[in-house]
N, C-alpha and C positions, 0 to 999 in steps of 0.2 A: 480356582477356575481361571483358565487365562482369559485375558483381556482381548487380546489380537482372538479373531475367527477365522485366520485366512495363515498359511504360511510363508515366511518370507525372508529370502538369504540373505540373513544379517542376524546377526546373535549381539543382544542389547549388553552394554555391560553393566546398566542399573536397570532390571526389570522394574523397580520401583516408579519410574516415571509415567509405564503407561497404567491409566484410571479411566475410569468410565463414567467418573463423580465429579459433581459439583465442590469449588471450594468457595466456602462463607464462614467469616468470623474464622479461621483458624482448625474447620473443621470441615472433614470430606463428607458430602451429603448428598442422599439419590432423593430424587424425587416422592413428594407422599403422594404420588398417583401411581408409582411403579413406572409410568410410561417412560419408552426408550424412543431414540430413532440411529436410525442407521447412518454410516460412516462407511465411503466405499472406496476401493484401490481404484482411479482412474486408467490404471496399465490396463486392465481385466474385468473392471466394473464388476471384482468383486466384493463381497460384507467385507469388511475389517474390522469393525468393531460396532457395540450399541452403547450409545451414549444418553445418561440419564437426561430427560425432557421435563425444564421445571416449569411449574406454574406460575403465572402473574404473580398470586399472594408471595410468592418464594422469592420473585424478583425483589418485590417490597422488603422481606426480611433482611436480604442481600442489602439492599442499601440503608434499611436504618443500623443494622450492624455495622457499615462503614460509617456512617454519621457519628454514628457512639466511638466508636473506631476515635473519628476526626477530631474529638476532643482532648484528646492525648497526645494525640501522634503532630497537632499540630505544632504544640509544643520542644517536641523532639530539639537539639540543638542543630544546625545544621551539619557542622561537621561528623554528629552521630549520624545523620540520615546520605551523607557522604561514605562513610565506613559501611553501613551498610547496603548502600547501591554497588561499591567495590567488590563484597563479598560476592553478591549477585549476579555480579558480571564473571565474576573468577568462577562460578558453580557451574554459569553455562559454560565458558570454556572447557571447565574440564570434560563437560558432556554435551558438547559441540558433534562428536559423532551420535550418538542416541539419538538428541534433536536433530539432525538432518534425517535420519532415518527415520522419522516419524513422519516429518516435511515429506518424504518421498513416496513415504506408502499414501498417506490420505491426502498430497494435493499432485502427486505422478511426476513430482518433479525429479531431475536424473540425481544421483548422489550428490557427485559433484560440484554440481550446482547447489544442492540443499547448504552442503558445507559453507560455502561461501555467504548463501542467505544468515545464514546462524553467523557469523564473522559479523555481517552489517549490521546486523541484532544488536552485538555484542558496543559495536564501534558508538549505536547513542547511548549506552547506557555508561560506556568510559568518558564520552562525552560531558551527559549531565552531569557525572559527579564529579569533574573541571568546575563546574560551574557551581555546583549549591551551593557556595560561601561567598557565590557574588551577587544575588539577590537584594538590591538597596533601593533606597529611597534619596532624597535628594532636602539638603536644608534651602530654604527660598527668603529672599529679604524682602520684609513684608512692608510695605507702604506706611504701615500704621507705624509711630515708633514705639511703641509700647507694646507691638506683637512679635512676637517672633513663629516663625512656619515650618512645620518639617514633614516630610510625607515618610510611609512608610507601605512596604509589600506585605503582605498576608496572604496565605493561602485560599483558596475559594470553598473549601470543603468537599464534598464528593463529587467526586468527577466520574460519571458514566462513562466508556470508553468501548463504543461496536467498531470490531475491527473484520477486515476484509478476508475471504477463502485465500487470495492470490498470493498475499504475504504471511502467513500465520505466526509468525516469530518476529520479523522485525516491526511490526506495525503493531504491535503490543510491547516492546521495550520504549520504541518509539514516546507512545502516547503514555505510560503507567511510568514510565524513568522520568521525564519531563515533570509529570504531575506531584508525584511523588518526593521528587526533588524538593518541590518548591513545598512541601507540608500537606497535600492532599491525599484522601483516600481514594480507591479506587474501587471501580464495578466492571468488570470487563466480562461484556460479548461477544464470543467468534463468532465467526460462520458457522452453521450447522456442516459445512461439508467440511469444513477442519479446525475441530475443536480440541483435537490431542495434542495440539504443539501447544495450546494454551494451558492443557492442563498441567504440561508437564514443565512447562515454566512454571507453575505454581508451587509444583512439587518442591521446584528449586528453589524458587524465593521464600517457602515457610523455613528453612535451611539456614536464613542467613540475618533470624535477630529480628526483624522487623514484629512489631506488635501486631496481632490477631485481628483480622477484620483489617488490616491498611490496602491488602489486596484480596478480592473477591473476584473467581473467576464464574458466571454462569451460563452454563450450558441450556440452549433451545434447540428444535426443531424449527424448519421452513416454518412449519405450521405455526405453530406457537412465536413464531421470531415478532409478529406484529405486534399483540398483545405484550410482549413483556416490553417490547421499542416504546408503545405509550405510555406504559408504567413509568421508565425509564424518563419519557419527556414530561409527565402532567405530576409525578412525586417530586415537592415541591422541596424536599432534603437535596435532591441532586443539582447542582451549583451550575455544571458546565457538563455539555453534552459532545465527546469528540468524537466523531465517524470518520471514515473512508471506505468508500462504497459508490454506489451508480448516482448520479442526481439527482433520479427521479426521487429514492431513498430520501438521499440529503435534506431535498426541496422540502420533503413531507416533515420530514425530524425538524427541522428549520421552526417551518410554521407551527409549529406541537409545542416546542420550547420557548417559540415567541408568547405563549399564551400564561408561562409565570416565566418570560424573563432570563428564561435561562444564557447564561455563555454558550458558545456553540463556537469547534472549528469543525469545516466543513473541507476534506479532501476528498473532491469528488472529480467524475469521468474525464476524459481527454480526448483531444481528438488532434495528436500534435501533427501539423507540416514536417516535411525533413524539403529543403531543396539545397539543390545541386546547382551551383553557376556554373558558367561560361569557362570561369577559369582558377575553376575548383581542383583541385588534385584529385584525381578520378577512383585510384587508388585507396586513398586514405579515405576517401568519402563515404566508397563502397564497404571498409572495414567500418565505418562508423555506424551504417545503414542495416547491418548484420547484428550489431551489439545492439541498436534502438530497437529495432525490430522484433528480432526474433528470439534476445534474451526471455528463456520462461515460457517459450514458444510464444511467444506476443500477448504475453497476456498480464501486463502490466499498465498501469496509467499512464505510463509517459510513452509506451510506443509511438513510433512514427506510424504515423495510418496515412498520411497524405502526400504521397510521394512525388516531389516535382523536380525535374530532373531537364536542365537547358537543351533544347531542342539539337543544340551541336554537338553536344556531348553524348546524347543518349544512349546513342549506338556503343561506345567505349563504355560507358558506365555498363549497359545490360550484359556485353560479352564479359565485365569484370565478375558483375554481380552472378552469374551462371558460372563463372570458374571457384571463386568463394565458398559459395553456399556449400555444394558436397564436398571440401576440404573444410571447412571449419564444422561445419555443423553435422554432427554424427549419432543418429538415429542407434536403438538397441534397447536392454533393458535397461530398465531408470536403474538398474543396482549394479551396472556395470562401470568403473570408472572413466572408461573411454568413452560411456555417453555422452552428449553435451544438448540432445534435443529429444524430449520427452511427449506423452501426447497431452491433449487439453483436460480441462479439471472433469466436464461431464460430456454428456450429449447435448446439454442447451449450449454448451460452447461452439461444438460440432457444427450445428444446425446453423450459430447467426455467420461463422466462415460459409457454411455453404450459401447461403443465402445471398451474402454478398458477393461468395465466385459467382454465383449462376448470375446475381444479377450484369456486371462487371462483364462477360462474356456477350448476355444477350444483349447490352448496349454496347458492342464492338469493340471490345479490350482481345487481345490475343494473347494465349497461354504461351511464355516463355520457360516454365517449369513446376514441375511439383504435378496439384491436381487437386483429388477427393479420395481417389482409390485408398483403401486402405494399403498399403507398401510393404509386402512382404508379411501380413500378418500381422501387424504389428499392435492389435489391438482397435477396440471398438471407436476410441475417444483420437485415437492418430490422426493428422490429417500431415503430410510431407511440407516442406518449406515452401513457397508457391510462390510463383512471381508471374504477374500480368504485366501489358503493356495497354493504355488508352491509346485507340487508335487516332486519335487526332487532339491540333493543343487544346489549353484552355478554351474552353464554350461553356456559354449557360447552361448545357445542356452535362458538363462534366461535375458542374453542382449538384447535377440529380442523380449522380450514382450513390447507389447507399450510403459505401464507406465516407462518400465527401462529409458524411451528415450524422455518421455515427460509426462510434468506436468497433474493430473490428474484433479487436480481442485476441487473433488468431494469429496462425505463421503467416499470412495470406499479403502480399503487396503487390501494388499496382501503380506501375511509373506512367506520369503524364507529360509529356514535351509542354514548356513554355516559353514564349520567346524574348519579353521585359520582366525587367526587374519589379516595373509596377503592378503588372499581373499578377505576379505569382504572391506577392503582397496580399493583396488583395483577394485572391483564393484564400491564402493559407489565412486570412482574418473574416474570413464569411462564414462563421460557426459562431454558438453559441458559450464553449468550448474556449478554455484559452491553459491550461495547464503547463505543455509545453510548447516548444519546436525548436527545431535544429536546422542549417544552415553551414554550406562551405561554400568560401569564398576567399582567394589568396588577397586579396585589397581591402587594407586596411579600412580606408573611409567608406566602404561597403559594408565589414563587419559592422562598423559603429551603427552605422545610418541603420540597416535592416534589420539589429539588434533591437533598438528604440523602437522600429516604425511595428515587431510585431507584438499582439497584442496576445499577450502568455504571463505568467508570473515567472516561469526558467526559461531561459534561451541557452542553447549547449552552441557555441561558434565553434566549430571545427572538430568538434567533439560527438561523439551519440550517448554519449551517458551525464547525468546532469543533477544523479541523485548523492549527495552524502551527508554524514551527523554535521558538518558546522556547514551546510549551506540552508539558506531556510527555503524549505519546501512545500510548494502551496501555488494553487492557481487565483484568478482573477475570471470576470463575467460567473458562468456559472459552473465554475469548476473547482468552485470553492473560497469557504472562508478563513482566515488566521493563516496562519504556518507553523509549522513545526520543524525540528534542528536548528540550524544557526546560532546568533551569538544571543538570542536573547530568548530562546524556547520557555523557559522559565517563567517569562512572565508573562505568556501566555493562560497562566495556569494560578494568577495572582490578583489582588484588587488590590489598588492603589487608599490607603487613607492618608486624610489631610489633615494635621493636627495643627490646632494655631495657640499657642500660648497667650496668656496675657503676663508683664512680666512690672 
């Protein structure tokens, strides 16, 4: 029986990767309720597949099977757990097209873009295994003369790991390469809207030597995603709890895990600034504003949602930005190559874009392009690339537009004239929100100063893109806890012991 319900112009060259199963312990498993839920092509909103829906108790088995798992595997030497993160990264490249094609049916993203997501996948997991054989500890000269001190890293044990619809490939290499590296097992949750790019990593990673039960991937339903998230926080085997996902989420996981203790990174929502100075290159800024935006159609956590754009300039940045958009960004099927702009994941995405045009409009913004209409047919979930104008500068009253206050998620931008430097400061730090933002300015003591003064965990200067494996990636306020990539990902995922000899 095939797995796909839906037909779709791509012929897989490993049919073996798409499943409808749970992987625990080393073994593909459906649920003992039978129950499925549905998985749908956002181009068409149509089925694609039904994916087995587990139970609580199942979650539980999932993770004491990584626990038993962690007894072994901690031991592993590292350069074994090095050779075999190498293999894993070699199995997805070689099926880097499959997994994009998966990426594309259930999250609508265009091919070509999928491809590229499956490459950044790829890029932390060559990354971590740089690093597993630099995991150390530190000797310390002890006061006492008769002691001597040395610390040492160990792995934390199972690492629960709920990963995001937006990213489904890199943000499971991401957190399970990290974890993994450093000796730990793993439990990984996707989203219920795309849980095949997880499965079929799994397919890949039982492939490449690692012992049974080191990674577990389990599949839920919306429905069921809550109950098995508490399993997950209040199962006192799971060590460290990783998300990326909305706040509200995080906050809740947060407080569940503070109740045994648990580690927790938290990559959560965004609501990044992008401004444009006085004497920005107009140009290059408007090509930067394209990339933060509307890569993914805007539906990533670092998008730029708050556009401020120097009152002198505006007028040249908007003619730039209206000449751009229908030259770079090229609407069609997501399986066509020459896509490069696909539609949103559902209809709840649909909705909070619209929400925000309308509101954006009825507080006096003027449409400079794009809309709601759907464009030529282009499916249920489309919305065109859209760009507004605030009709007048920063006011209080430009704080009470939706997007000022929450993520828009969407193609959808809306430039605001401001006239200092300390304003737009000041706007772009009046959120709760600090993940990213971005900024052009050709003066040097400009960059410094307004780098420091905003308050984000990534600043991109002159730059719209601000993600990669050795930069560490992570917000501050309430956009999250820890980071993940950079030079030290690893020990993220470690406890510190103190040993003191007596001698």
């Amino acid at each position: 029986m095939s797995v796909l319900k839906k037909q779709i112009p791509y012929t897989f060259k490993d049919p073996s990767l798409l499943d409808t199963r749970s992987f625990i312990g080393g073994e593909w498993v459906s649920s003992s309720s039978n129950k499925t839920f549905p998985v749908y092509d956002p181009e068409d909103d149509a089925l694609a597949a039904e994916i087995t829906d587990l139970t609580r108790p199942e979650i539980h088995n999932a993770i004491s099977t990584a626990h038993t798992a962690f007894q072994t595997y901690r031991h592993v030497p590292p350069r074994q757990r090095r050779f075999m993160l190498r293999a894993w990264s070699d199995a997805i490249k070689a099926h880097a097209s499959d997994l994009a094609a998966i990426c594309t049916l259930e999250l609508g993203k265009p091919f070509t873009e999928s491809l590229g997501t499956v490459a950044y996948a790829v890029s932390f997991l060559d990354w971590f295994e740089t690093l597993t054989e630099h995991v150390r500890g530190e000797s310390i000269v002890a006061n006492r003369a008769d002691n001597r001190i040395v610390t040492v890293r160990e792995p934390q044990g199972v690492v629960a790991a709920v990963t995001p619809w937006n990213s489904p490939v890199a943000m499971i290499t991401r957190k399970v390469g990290a974890a993994i590296a450093a000796g730990n097992t793993v439990v990984v949750k996707p989203a219920p809207e795309t849980p095949l790019c997880a499965i079929a990593l799994a397919k890949l990673f039982e492939r490449c030597g690692f012992p049974s039960g080191v990674l577990n991937v389990v599949t839920c339903s919306a429905e069921t995603t809550a109950e098995c998230g508490a399993e997950m926080c209040e199962n006192r085997l799971v060590r460290h709890l990783s998300f990326t996902g909305s706040t509200a989420v995080g906050m809740w996981l947060h407080s569940e895990c503070a109740k045994t203790l648990k580690r927790t990174s938290m990559e959560l929502g965004g609501n990044a600034p992008f401004i444009v100075f006085e004497d920005a290159d107009v140009e290059k800024a408007v090509e930067g504003l394209i990339t933060s935006k509307f890569r993914s159609s805007g539906q990533t956590c670092v998008c730029a949602n708050r556009v401020l754009v120097h009152e002198s300039v505006i007028e040249a940045f908007s003619k730039q930005l209206l000449k751009r958009i229908p030259e770079t960004l090229v609407a069609g099927s997501v399986w066509d190559k020459k896509t490069s702009f696909g539609p949103l994941y559902s209809s709840k995405g649909v909705a909070k874009v619209k929400r925000h045009f309308e509101d954006a409009l009825k507080q006096g913004a003027t449409l400079l392009t794009g809309g709601l209409e759907d464009e030529k047919g282009r499916g249920p979930n489309f919305i065109p690339p859209t760009a507004l104008r605030v009709s007048a500068n920063l006011t209080s009253k430009t704080s009470d537009l939706a997007f000022s206050s929450e993520e828009t998620f969407g193609p959808m931008v809306a430039l605001i004239p401001f006239k200092t430097e300390e304003e737009a400061i000041r706007y772009a730090n009046e959120t709760n929100a600090g993940l990213a933002s971005y900024f052009y300015t050709k003066d040097a003591s400009r960059q410094w100063r307004v780098a420091e003064a905003l308050e984000s965990g990534m600043v991109g200067v002159q730059v719209g893109l601000v993600s990669a494996c050795e930069q560490p990636f992570g917000g501050i306020k309430q956009s999250g806890i820890g980071r993940e990539g950079g030079s030290t990902p690893l020990e993220e995922y470690t406890e510190i012991k103190s040993i003191t000899f007596g001698v």
